[in-house]
TORGU-323402 format. One record per atom (N, C-alpha, C, CB): x, z, y; atom name; residue in three letters. Coordinates in pm, whole numbers. Atoms other than C-alpha are relative to their C-alpha. Last residue first. Glycine has a CB too. Layout:
BEGIN
node x = X; z = Z; y = Y; atom = CA; res = ala
...
REM end
This chain:
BEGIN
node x = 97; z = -157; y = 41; atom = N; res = unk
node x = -7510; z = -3749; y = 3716; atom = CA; res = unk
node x = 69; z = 62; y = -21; atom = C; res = unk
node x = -97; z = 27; y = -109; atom = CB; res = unk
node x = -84; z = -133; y = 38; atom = N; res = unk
node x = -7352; z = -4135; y = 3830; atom = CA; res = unk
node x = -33; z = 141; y = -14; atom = C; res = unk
node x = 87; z = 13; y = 82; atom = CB; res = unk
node x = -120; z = -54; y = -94; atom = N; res = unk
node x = -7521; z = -4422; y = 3979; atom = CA; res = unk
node x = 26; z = 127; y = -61; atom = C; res = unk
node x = -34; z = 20; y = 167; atom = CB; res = unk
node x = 79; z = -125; y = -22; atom = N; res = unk
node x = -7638; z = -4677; y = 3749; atom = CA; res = unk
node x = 80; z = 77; y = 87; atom = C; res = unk
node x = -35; z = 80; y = -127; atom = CB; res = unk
node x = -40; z = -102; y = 122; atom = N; res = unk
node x = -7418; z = -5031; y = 3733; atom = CA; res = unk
node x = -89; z = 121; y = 47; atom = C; res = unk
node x = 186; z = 44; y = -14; atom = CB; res = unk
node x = 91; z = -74; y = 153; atom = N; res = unk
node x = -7582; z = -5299; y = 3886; atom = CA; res = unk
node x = 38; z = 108; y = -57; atom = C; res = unk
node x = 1; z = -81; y = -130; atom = CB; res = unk
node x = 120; z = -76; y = -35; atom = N; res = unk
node x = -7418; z = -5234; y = 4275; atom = CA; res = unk
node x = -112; z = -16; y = -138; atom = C; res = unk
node x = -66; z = -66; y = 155; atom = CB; res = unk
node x = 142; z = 86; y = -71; atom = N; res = unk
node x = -7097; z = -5343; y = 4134; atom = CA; res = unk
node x = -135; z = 65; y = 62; atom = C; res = unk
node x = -66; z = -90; y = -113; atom = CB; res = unk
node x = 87; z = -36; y = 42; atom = N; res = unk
node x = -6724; z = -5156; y = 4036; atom = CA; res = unk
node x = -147; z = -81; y = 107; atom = C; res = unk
node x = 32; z = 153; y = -9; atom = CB; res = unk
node x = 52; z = 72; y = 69; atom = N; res = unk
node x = -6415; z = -5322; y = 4067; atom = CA; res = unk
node x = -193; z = -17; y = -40; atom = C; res = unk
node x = 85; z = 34; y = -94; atom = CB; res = unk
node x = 74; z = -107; y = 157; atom = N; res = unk
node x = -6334; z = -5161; y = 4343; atom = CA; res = unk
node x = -15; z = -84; y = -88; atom = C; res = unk
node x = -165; z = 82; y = 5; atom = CB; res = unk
node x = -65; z = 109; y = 101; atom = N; res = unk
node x = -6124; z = -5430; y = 4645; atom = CA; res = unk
node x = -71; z = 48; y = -159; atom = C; res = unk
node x = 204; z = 15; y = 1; atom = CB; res = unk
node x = 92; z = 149; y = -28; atom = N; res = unk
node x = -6342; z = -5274; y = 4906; atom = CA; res = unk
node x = 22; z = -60; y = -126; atom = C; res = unk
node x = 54; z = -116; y = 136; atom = CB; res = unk
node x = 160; z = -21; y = -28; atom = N; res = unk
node x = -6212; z = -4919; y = 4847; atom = CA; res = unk
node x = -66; z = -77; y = -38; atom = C; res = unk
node x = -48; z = 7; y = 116; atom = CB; res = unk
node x = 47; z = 10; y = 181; atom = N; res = unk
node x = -5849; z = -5027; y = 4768; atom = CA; res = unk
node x = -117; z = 24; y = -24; atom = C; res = unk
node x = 63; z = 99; y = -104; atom = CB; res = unk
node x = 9; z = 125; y = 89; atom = N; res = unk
node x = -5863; z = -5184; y = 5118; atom = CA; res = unk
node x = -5; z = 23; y = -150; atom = C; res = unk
node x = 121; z = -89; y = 25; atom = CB; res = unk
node x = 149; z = 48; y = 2; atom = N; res = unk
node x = -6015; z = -4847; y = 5280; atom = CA; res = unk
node x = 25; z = -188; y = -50; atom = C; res = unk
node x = -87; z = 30; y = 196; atom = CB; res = unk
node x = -44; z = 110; y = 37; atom = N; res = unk
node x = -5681; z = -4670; y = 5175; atom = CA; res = unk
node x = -120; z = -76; y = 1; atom = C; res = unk
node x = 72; z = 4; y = -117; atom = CB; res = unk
node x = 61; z = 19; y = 121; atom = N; res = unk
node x = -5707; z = -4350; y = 5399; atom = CA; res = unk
node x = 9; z = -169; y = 12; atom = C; res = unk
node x = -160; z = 79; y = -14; atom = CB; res = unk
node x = 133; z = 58; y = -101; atom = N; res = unk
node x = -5451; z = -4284; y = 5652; atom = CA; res = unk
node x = -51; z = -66; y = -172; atom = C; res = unk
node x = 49; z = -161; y = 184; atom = CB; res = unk
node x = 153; z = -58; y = -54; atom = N; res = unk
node x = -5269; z = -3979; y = 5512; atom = CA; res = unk
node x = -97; z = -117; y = 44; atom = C; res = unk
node x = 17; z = 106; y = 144; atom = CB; res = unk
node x = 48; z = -96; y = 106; atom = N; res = unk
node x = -4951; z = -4085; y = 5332; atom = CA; res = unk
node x = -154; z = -20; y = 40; atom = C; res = unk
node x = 67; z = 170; y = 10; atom = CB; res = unk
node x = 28; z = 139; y = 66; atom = N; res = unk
node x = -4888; z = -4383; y = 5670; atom = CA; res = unk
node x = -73; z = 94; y = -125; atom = C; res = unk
node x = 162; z = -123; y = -44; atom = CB; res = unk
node x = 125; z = 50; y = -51; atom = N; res = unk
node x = -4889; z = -4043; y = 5860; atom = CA; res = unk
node x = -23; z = -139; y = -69; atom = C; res = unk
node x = 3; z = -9; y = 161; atom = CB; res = unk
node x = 59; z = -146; y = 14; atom = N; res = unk
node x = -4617; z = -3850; y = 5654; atom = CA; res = unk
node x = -168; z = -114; y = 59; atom = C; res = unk
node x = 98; z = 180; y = 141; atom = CB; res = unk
node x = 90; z = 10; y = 91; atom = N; res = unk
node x = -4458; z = -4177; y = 5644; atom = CA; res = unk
node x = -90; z = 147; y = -29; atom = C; res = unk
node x = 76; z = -54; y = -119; atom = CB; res = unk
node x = 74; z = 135; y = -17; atom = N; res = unk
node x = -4409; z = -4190; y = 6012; atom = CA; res = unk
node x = -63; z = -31; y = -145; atom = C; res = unk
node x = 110; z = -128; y = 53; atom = CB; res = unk
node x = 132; z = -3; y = -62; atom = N; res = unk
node x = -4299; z = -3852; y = 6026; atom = CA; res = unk
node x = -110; z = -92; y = -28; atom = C; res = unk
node x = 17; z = -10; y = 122; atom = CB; res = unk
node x = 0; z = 41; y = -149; atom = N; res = unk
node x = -4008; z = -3884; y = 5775; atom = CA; res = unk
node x = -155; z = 55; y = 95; atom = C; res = unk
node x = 14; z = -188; y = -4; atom = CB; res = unk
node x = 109; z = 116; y = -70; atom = N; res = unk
node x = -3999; z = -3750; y = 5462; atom = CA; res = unk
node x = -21; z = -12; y = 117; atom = C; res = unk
node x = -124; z = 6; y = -29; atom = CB; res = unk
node x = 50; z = -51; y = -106; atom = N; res = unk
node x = -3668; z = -3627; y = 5287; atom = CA; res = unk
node x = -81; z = -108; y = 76; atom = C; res = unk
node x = 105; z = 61; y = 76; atom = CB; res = unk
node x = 10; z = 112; y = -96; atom = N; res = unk
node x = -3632; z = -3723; y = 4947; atom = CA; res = unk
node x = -35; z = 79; y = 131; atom = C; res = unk
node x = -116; z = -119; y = -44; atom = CB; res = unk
node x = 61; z = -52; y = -116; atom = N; res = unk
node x = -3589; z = -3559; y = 4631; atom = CA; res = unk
node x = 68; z = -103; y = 95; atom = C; res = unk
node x = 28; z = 164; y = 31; atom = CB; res = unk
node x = -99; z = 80; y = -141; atom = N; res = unk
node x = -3582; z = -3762; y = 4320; atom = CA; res = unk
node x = -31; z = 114; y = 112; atom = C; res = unk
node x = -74; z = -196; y = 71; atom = CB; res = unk
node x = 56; z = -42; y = -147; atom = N; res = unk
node x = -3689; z = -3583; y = 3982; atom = CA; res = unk
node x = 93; z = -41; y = 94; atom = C; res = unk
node x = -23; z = 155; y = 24; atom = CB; res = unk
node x = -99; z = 74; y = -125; atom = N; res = unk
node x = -3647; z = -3698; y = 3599; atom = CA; res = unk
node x = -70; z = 45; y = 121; atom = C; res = unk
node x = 9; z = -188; y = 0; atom = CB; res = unk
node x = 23; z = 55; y = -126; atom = N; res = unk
node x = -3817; z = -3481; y = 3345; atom = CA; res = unk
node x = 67; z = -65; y = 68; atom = C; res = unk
node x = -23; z = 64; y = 65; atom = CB; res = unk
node x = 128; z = 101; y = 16; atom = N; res = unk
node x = -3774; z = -3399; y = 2976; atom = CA; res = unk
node x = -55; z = -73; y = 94; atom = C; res = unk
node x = -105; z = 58; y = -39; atom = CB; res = unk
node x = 29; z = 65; y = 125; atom = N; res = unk
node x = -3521; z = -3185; y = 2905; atom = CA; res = unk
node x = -54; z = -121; y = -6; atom = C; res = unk
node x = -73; z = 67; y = -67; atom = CB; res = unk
node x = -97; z = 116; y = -1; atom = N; res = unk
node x = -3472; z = -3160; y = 3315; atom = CA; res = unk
node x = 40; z = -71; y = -123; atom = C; res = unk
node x = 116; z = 43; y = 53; atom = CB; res = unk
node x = -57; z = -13; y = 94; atom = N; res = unk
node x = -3791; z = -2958; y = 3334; atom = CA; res = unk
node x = 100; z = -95; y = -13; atom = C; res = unk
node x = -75; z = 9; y = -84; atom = CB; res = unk
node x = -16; z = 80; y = 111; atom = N; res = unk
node x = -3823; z = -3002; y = 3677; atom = CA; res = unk
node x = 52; z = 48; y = -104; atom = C; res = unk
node x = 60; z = -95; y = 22; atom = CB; res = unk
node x = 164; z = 52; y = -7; atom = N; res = unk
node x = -3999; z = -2753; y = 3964; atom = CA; res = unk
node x = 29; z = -139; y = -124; atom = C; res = unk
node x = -67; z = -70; y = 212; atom = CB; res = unk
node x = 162; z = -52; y = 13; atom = N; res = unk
node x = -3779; z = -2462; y = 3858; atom = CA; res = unk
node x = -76; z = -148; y = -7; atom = C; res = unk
node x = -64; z = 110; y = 160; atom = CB; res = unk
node x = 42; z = -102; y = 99; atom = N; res = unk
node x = -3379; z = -2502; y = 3780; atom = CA; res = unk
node x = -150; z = 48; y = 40; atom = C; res = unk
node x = 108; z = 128; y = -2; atom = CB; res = unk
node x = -49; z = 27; y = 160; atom = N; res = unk
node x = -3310; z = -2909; y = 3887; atom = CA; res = unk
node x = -84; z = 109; y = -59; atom = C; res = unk
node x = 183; z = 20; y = -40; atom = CB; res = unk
node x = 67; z = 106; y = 76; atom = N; res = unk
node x = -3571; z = -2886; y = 4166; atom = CA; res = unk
node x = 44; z = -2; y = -121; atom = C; res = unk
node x = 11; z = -126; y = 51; atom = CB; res = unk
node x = 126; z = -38; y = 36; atom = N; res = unk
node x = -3434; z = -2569; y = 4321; atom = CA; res = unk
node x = -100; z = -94; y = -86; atom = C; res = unk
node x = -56; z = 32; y = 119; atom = CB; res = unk
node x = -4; z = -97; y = 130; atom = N; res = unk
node x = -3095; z = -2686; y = 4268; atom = CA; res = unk
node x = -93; z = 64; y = 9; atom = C; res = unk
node x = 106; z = 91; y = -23; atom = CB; res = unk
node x = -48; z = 54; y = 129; atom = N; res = unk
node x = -3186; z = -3002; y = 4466; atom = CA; res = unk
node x = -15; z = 102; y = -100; atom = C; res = unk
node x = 144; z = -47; y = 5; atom = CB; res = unk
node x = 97; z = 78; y = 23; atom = N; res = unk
node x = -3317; z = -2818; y = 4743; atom = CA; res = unk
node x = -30; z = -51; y = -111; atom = C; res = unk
node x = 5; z = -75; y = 61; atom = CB; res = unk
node x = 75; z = -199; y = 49; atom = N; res = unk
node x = -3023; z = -2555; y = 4785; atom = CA; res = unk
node x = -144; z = -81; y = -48; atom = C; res = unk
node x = -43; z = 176; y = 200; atom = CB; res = unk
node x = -75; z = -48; y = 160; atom = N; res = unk
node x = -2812; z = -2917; y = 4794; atom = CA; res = unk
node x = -140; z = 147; y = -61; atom = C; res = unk
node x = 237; z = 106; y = 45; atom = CB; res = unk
node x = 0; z = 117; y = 47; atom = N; res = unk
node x = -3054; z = -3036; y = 5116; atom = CA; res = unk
node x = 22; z = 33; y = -173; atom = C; res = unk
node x = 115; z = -90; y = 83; atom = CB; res = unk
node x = 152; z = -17; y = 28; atom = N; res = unk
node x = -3006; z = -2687; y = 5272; atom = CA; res = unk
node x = -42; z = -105; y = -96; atom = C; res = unk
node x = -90; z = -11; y = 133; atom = CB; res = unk
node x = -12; z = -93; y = 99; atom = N; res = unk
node x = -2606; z = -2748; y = 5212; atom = CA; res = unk
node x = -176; z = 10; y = -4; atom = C; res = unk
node x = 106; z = 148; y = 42; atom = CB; res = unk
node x = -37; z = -1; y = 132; atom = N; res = unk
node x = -2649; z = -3085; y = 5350; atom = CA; res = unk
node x = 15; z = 86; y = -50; atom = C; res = unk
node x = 79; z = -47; y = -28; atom = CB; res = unk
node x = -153; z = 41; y = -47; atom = N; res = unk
node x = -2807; z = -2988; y = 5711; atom = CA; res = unk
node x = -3; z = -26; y = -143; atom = C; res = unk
node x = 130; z = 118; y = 80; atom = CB; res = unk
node x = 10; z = 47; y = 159; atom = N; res = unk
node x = -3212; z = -2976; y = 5741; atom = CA; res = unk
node x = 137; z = -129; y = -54; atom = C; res = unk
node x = -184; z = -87; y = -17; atom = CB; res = unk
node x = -97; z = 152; y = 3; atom = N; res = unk
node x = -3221; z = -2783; y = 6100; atom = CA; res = unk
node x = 26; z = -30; y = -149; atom = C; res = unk
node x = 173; z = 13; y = 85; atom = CB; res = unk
node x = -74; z = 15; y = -77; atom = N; res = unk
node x = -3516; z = -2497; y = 6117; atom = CA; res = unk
node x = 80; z = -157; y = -67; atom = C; res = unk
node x = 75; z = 141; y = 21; atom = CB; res = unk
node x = -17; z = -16; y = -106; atom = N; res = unk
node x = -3746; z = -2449; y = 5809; atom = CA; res = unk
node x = 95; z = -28; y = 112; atom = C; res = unk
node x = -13; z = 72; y = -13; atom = CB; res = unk
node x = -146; z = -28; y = -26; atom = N; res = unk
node x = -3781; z = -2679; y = 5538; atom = CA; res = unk
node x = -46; z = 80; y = 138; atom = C; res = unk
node x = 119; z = -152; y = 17; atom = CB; res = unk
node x = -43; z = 10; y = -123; atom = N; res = unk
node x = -4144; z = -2752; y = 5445; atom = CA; res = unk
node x = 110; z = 99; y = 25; atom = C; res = unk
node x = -107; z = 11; y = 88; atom = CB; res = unk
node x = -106; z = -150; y = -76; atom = N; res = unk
node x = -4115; z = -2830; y = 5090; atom = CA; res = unk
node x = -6; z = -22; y = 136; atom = C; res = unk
node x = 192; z = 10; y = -39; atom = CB; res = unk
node x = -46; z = -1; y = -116; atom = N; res = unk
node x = -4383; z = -3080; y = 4904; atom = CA; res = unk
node x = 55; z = 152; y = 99; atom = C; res = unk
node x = -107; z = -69; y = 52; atom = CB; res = unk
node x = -31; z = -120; y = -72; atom = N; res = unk
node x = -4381; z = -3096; y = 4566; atom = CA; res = unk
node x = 24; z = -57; y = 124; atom = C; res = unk
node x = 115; z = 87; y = -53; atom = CB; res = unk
node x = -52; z = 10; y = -157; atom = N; res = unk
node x = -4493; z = -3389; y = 4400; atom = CA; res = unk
node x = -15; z = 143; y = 50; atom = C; res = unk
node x = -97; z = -113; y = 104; atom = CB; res = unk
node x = 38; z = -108; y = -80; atom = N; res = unk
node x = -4579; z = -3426; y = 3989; atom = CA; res = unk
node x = 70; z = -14; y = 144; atom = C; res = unk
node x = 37; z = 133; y = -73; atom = CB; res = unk
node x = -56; z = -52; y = -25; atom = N; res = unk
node x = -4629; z = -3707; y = 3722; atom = CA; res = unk
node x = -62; z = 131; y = 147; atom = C; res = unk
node x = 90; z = -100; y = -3; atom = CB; res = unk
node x = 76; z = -124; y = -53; atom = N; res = unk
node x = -4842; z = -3878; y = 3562; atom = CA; res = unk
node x = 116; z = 72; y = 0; atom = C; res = unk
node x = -129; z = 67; y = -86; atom = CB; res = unk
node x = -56; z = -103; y = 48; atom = N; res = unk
node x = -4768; z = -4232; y = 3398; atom = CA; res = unk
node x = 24; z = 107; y = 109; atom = C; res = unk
node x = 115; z = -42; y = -66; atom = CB; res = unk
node x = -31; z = -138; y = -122; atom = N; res = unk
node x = -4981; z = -4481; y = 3451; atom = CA; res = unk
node x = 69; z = 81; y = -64; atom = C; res = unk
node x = -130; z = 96; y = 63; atom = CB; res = unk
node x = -55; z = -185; y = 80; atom = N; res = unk
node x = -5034; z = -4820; y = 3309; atom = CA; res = unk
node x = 34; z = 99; y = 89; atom = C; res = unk
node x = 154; z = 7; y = -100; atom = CB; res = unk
node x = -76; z = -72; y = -87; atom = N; res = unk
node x = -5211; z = -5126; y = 3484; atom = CA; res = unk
node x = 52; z = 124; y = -121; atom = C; res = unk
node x = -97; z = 55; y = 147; atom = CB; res = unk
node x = -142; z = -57; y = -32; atom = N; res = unk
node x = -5332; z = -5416; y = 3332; atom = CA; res = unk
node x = 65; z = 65; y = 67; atom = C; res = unk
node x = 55; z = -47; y = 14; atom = CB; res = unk
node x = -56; z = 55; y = 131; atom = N; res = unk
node x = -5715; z = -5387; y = 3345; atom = CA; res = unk
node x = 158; z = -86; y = 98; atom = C; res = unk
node x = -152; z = -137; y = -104; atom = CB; res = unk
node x = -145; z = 27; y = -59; atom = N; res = unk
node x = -5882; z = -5208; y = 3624; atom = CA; res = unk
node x = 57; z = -49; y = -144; atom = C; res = unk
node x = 90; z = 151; y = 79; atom = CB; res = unk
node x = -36; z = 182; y = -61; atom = N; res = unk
node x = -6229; z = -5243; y = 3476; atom = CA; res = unk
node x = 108; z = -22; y = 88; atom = C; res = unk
node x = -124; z = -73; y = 98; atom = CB; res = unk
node x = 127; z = 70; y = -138; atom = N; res = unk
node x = -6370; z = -4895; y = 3469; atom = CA; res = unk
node x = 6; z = -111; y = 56; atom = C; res = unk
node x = -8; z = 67; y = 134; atom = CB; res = unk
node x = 177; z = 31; y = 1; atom = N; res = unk
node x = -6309; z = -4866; y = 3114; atom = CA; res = unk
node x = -73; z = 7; y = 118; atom = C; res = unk
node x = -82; z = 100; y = -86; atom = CB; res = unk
node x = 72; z = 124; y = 60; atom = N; res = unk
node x = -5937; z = -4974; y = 3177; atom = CA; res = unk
node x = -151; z = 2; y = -31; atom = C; res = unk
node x = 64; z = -31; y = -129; atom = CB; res = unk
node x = -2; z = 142; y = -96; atom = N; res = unk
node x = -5894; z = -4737; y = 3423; atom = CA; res = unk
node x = -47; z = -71; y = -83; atom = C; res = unk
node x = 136; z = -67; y = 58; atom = CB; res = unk
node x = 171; z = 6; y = -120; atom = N; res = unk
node x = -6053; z = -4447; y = 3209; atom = CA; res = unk
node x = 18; z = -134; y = 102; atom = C; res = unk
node x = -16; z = 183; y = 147; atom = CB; res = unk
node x = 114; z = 50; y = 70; atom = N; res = unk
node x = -5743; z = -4577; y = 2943; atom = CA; res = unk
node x = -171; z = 37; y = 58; atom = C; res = unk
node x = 25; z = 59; y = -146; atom = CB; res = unk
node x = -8; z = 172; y = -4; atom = N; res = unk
node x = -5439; z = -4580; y = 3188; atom = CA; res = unk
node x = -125; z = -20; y = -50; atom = C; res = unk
node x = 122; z = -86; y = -97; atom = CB; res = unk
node x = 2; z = 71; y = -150; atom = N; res = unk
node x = -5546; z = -4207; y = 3278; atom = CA; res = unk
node x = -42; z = -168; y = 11; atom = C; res = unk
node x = 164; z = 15; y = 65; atom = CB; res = unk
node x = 152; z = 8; y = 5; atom = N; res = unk
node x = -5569; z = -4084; y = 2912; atom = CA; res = unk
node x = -41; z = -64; y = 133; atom = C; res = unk
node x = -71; z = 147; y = -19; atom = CB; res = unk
node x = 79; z = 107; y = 111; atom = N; res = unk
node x = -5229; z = -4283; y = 2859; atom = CA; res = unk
node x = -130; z = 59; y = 42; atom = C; res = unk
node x = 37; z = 11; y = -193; atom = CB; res = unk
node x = -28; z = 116; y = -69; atom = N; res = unk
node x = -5096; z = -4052; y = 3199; atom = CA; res = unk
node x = -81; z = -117; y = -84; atom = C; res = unk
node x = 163; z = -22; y = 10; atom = CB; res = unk
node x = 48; z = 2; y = -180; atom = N; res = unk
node x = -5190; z = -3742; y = 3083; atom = CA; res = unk
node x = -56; z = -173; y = 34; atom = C; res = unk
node x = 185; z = 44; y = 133; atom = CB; res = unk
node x = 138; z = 24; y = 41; atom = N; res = unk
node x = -5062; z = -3823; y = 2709; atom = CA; res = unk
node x = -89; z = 17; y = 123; atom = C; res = unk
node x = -44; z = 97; y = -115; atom = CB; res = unk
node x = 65; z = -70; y = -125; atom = N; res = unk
node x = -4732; z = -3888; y = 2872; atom = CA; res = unk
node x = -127; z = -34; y = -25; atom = C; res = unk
node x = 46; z = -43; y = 150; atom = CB; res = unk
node x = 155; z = 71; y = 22; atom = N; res = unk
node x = -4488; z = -3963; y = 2539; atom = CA; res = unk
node x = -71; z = 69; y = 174; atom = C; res = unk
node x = -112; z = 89; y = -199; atom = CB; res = unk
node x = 115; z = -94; y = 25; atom = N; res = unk
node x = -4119; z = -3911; y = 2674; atom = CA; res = unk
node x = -113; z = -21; y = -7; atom = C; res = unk
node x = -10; z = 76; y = 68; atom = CB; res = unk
node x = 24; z = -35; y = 190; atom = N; res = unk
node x = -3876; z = -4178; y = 2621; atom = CA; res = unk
node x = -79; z = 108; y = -40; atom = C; res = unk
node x = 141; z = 42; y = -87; atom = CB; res = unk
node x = 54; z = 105; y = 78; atom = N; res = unk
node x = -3933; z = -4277; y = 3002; atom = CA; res = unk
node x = -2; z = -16; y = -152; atom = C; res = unk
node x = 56; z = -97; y = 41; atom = CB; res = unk
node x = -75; z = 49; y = 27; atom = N; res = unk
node x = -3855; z = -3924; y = 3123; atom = CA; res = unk
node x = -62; z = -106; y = -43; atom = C; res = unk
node x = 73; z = 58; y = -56; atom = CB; res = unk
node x = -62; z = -36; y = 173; atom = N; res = unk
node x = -4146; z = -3732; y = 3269; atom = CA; res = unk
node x = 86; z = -134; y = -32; atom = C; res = unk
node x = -154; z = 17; y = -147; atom = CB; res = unk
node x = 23; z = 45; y = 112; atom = N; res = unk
node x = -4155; z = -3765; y = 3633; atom = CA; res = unk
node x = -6; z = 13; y = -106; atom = C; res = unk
node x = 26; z = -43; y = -9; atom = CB; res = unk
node x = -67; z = 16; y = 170; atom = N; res = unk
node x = -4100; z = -3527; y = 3910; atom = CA; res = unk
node x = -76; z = -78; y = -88; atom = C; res = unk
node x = 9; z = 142; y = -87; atom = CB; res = unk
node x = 123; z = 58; y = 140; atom = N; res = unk
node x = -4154; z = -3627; y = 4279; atom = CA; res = unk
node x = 72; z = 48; y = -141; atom = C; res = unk
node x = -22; z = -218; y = -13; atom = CB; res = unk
node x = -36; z = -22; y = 170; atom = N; res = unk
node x = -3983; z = -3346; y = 4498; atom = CA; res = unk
node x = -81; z = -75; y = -75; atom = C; res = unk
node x = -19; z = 149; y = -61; atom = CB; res = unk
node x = 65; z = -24; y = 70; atom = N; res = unk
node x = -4021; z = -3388; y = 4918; atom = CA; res = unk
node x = 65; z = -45; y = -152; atom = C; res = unk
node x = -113; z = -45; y = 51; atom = CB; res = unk
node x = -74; z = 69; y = 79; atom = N; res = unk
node x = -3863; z = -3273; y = 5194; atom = CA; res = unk
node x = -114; z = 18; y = -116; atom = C; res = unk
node x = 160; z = 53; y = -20; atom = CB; res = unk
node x = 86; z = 22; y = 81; atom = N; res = unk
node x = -4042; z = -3215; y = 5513; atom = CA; res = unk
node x = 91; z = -89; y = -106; atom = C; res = unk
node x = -127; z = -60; y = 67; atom = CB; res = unk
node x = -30; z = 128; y = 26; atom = N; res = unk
node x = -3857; z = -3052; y = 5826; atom = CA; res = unk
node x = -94; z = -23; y = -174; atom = C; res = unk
node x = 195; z = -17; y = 5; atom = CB; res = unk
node x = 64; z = 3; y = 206; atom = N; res = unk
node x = -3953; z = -2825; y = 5990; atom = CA; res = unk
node x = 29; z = -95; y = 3; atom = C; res = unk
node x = -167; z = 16; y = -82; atom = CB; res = unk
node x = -121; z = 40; y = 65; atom = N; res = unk
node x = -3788; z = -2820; y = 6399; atom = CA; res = unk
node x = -49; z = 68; y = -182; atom = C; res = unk
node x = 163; z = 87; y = 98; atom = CB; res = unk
node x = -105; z = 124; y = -14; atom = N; res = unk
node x = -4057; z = -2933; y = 6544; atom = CA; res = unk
node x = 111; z = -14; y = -48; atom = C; res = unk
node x = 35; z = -24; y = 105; atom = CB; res = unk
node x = 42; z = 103; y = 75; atom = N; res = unk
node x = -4330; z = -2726; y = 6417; atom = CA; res = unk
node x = 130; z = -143; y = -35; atom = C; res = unk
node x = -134; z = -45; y = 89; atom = CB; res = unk
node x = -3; z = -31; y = 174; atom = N; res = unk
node x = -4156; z = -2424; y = 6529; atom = CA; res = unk
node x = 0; z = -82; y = -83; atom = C; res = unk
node x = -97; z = 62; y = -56; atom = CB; res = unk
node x = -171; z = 36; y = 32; atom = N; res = unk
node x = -4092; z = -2581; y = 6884; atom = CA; res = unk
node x = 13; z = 39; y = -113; atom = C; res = unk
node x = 122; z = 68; y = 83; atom = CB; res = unk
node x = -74; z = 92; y = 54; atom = N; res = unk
node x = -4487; z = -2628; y = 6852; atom = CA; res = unk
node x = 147; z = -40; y = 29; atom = C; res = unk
node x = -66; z = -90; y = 13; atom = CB; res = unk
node x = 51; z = 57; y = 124; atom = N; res = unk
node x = -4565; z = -2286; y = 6799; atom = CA; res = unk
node x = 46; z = -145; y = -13; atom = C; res = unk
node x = -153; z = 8; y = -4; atom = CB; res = unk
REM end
């Protein structure tokens, strides 16, 4: 099991929507931030695939990657998509929770608590 583990590999697919594309997602996003008091930020909403590659992760696997991104997980009308292969180290930086954006909240101990 873990010589299985060891040789996966972890590529991953962000897709975007194009920057001349509206992203009503993303505007309803920017605008709950702003009513919880994050003010200047915008968002735009996108998507992440994560592929675990089996065995060795040579340039044709890599390419077979790509053209799975161009013809399924991106509309390419309308999307932009990077693939990337992810390391270990950010695999574990991903996961450790963000207990400084926690602290940093905007939110106070007057406000009611939530139903």
């Amino acid at each position: 099991m873990l010589d299985k583990l060891a040789a996966m590999a972890r590529v991953v697919v962000d897709v975007m929507p194009k920057p001349e594309i509206l992203d009503p997602q993303g505007k309803a996003v920017t605008g709950a931030l702003n009513r919880l008091g994050f003010s200047g930020v915008s968002v735009r909403q996108g998507k992440r695939f994560e592929l675990e590659v089996e065995g060795e992760l040579t340039d044709e696997r890599l390419t077979a990657v790509r053209h799975a991104a161009e013809t399924l997980l991106a509309n390419t009308v309308i999307e932009t998509f990077a693939v990337k292969v992810e390391t270990e180290a950010e695999t574990v930086v991903a996961a450790t929770p963000a207990v400084e954006a926690t602290e940093a909240s905007p939110a106070t101990e007057s406000q009611p608590a939530a139903r």
